[in-house]
C-alpha positions in Angstrom: 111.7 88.5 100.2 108.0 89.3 99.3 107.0 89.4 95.8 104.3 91.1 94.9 101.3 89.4 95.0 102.2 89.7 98.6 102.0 93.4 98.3 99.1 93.4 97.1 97.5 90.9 99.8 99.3 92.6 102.8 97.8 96.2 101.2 94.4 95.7 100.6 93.9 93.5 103.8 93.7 97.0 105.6 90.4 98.9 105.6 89.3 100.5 102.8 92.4 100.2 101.0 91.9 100.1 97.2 94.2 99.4 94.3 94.8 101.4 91.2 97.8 101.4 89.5 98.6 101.5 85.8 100.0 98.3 83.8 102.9 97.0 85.9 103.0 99.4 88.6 101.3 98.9 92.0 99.4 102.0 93.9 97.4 101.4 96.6 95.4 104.3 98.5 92.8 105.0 101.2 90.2 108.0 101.1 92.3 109.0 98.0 95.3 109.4 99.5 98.3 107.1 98.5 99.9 105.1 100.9 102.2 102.7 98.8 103.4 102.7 95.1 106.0 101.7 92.9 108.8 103.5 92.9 109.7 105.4 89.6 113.5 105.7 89.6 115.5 108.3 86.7 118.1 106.3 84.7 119.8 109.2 83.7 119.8 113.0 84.8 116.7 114.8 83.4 115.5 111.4 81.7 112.3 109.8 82.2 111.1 108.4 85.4 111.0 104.5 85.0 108.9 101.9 87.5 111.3 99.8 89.3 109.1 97.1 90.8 111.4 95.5 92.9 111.1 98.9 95.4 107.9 99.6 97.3 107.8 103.2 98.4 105.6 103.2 101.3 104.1 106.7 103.3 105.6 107.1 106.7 106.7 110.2 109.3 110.0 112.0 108.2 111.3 110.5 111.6 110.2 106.9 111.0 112.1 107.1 107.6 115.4 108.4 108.9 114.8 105.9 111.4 114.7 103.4 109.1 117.0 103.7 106.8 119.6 104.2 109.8 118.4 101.2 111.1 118.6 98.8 107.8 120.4 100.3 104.5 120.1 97.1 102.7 116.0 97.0 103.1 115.6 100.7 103.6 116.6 103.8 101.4 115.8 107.6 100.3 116.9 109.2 96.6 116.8 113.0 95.8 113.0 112.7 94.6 111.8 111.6 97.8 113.9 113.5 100.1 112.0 115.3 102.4 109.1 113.4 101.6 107.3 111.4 104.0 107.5 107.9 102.4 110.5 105.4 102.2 111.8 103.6 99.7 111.8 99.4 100.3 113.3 96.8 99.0 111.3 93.9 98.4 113.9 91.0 98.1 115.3 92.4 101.2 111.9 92.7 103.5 109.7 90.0 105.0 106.1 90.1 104.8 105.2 91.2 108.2 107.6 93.8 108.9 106.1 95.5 105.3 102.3 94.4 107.0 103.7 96.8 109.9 105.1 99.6 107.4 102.1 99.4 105.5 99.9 99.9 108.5 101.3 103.0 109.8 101.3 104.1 106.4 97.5 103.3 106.4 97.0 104.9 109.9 99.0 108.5 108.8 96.7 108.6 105.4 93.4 107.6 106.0 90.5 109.5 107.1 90.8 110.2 110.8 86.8 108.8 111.2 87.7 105.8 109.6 90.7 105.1 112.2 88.4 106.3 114.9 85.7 103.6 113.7 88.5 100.5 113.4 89.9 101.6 116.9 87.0 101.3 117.7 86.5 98.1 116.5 89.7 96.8 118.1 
């Protein structure tokens, strides 16, 4: 389970990560671009979009998401507003820290500025 100060530390120990979410809600981008945020879940048909913080929805390839959810239903999942999108729903009670680290990073890789993951390859 990872609660979500854990989020938050996993998230912005990648580069150049910054937070900026509204009261309750997590968001986290590079260069601009999101690469994790609170998923915003409909209650009812045509009603309001309400944050759910227990689910993470985290950028990744199309593939890596069908992959995913495949793989691991209870920790993994898509709804209508994010099919087709490239990011995947997680459950945080059902995820340990470094497997989201590991999500989170190719998140991070697929979003940020291609001279930024030039320079930390670099570094590596």
């Amino acid at each position: 389970m990872v609660e979500v100060d854990t989020v938050r530390r996993l998230a912005l120990s990648l580069p150049e990560v910054v937070e900026g979410g509204e009261a309750g809600r997590l968001a986290f981008s590079v260069g601009g671009k999101g690469i994790a945020w609170t998923y915003l879940a409909r209650a009812k048909p045509k009603g309001p979009r309400l944050p759910r913080p227990e689910v993470l929805a985290v950028r990744c390839p199309l593939d890596t998401k069908e992959m995913l959810i495949e793989a691991a239903p209870e920790r993994f999942f898509d709804d209508d507003h994010y099919r087709g999108y490239p990011a995947v729903l997680v459950r945080l009670e059902a995820i340990e820290a470094d497997e989201l680290l590991s999500l989170l990073s190719g998140g991070w890789r697929a979003t940020a500025p291609r001279a930024l993951v030039k320079r930390v390859d670099g570094l590596a």
